[in-house]
C-alpha positions as CSV (number, residue, x, y, z in Angstrom):
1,X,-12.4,42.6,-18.7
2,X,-8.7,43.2,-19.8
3,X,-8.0,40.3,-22.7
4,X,-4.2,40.8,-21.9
5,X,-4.7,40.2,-18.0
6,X,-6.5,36.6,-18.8
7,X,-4.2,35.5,-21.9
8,X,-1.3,36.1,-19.6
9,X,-3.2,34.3,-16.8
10,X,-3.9,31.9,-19.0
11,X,-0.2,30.8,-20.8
12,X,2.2,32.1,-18.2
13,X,0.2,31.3,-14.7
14,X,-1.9,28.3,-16.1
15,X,1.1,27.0,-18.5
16,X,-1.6,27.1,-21.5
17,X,-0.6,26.6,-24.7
18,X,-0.1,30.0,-26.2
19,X,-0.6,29.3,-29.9
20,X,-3.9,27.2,-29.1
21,X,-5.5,29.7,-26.7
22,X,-5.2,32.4,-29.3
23,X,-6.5,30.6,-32.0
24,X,-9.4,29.6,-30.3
25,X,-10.2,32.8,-29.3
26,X,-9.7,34.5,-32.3
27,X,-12.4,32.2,-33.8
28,X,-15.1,32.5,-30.8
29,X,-14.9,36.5,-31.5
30,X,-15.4,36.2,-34.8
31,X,-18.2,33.1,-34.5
32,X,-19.9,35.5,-31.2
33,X,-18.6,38.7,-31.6
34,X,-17.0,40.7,-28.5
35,X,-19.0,40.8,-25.8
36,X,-17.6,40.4,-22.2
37,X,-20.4,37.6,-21.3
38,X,-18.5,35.5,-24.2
39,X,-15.7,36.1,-23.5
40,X,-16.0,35.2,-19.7
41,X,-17.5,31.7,-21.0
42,X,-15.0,31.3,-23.0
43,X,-11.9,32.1,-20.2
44,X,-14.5,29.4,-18.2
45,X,-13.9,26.7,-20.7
46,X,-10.4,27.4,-21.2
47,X,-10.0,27.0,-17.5
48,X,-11.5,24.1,-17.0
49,X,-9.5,22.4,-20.1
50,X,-6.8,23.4,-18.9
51,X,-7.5,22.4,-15.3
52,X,-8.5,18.6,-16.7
53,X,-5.3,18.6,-18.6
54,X,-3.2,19.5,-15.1
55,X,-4.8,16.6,-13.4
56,X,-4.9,14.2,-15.8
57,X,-0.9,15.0,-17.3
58,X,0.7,16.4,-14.3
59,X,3.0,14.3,-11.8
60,X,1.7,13.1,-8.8
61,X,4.0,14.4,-6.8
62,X,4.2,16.2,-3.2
63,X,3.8,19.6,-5.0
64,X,0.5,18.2,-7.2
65,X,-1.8,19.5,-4.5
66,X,-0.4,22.8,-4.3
67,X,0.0,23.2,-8.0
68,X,-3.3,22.2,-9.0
69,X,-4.5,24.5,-5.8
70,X,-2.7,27.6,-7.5
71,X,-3.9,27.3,-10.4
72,X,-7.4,27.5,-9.0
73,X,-6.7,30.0,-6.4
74,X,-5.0,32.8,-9.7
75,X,-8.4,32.1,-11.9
76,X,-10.9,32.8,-8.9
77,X,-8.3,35.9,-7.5
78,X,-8.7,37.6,-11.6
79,X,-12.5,36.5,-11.4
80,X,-12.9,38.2,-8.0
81,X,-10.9,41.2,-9.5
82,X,-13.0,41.7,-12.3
83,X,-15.9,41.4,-9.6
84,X,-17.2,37.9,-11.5
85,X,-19.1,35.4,-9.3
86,X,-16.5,32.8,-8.7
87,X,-18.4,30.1,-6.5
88,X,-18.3,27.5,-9.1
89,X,-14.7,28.1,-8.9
90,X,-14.2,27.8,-5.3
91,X,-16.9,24.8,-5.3
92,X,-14.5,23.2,-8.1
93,X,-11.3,23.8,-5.7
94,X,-12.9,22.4,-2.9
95,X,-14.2,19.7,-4.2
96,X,-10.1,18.7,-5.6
97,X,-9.3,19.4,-2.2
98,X,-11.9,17.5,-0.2
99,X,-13.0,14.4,-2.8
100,X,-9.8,13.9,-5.0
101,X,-6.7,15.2,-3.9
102,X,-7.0,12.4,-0.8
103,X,-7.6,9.5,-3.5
104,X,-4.8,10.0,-5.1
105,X,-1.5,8.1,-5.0
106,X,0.9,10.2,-4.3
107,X,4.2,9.1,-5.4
108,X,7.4,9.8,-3.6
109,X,10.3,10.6,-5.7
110,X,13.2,8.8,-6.0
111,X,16.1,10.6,-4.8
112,X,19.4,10.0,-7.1
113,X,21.6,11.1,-4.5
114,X,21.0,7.6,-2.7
115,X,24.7,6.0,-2.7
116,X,24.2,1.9,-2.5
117,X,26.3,0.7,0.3
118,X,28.6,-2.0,-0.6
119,X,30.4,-3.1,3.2
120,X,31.7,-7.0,3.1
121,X,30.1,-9.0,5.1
122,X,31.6,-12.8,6.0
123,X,29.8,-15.2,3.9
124,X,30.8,-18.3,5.8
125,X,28.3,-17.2,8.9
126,X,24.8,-17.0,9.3
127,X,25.2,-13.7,10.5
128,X,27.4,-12.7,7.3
129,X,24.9,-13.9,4.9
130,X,21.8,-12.3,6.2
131,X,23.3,-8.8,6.6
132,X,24.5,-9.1,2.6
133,X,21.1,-9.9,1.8
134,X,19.6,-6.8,4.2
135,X,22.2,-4.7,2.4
136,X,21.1,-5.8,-1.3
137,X,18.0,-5.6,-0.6
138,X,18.3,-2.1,0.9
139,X,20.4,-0.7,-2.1
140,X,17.4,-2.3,-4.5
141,X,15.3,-0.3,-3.1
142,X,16.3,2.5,-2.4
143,X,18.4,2.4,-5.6
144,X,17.5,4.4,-8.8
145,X,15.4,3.2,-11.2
146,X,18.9,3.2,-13.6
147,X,19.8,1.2,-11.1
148,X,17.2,-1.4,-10.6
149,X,16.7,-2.3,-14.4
150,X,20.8,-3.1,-14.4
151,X,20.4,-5.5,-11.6
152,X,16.7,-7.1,-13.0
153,X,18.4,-7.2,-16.4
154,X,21.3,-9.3,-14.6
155,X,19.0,-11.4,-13.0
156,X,16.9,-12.3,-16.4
157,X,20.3,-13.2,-17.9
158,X,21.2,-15.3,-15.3
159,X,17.6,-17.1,-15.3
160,X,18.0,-17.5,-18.9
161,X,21.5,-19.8,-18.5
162,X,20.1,-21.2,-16.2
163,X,17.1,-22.4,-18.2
164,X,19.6,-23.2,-20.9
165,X,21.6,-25.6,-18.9
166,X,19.0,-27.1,-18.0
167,X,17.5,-27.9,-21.4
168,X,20.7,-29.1,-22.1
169,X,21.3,-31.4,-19.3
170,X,17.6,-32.6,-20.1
171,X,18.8,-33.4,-24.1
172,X,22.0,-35.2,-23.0
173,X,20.2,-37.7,-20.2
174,X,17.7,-38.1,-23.2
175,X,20.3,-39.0,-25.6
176,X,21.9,-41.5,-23.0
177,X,18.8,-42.7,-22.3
178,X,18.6,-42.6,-18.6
């Protein structure tokens, strides 16, 4: 088993964390010594860490099922090289495929190149007034998210003068006592 191959597998392939992964193995050799069966347990556990960390931290995106798919596919393809029984492996891969990867959300991203449409409509018609609404609510939507908090943080300002004129219309009939 060539250490080199699997720490390379490991932090450039896998995006491990270099400083961790050496660290850890430094101390199982010297807790174990430097045989290949510990070392293959250990390259095992680091995988499936690291695997548990993609799904759990990773965006799901459209490419999360093909990342998390690679990743599995580059540990079995060195296992297989070094002529290591990787069925738990393929089992693991799919099982993501088969069981999790379809219960997952994915979420579509936004795309920032959406340009909100601002054409004026008559709003003296009935016909005027709903196709400003269909275009504000079209442009919220499909708007960034930059641009959804400026318009909810307009209409929280607006709710709150509302609110406010309201109390003070309520204080003044009070005060006059009607």
């Amino acid at each position: 088993m060539d250490e080199h191959k699997y720490k390379s597998l490991f932090i450039y392939d896998l995006e491990g964390n270099q400083y961790q992964f050496n660290q850890e193995f430094k101390r199982i050799k010297n807790e174990h010594g430097d045989s290949d069966e510990i070392k293959l347990e250990f390259y095992k556990g680091a995988f499936r860490s690291i695997i548990t960390f993609h799904k759990k931290h990773q965006d799901k995106d459209d490419l999360y099922g093909r990342k998390i798919e690679g990743y599995y596919k580059s540990f079995i393809n060195a296992l297989k090289q070094d002529k290591i029984d990787a069925a738990e492996f393929v089992q693991g891969l799919e099982d993501f495929k088969n069981k999790e990867l379809p219960n997952i959300k994915i979420v579509q991203n936004i795309s920032s190149a959406y340009i909100p449409e601002y054409k004026q409509y008559n709003p003296n018609t009935k016909y005027g007034r709903r196709k400003a609404r269909e275009q504000a609510q079209r442009n919220y939507e499909n708007g960034t998210p930059e641009y959804r908090d400026g318009i909810d943080s307009i209409k929280v300002v607006l709710w709150i003068i509302v609110i406010g004129f309201a109390f003070v219309l309520y204080l003044i009939k009070r005060k006059l006592g009607l």
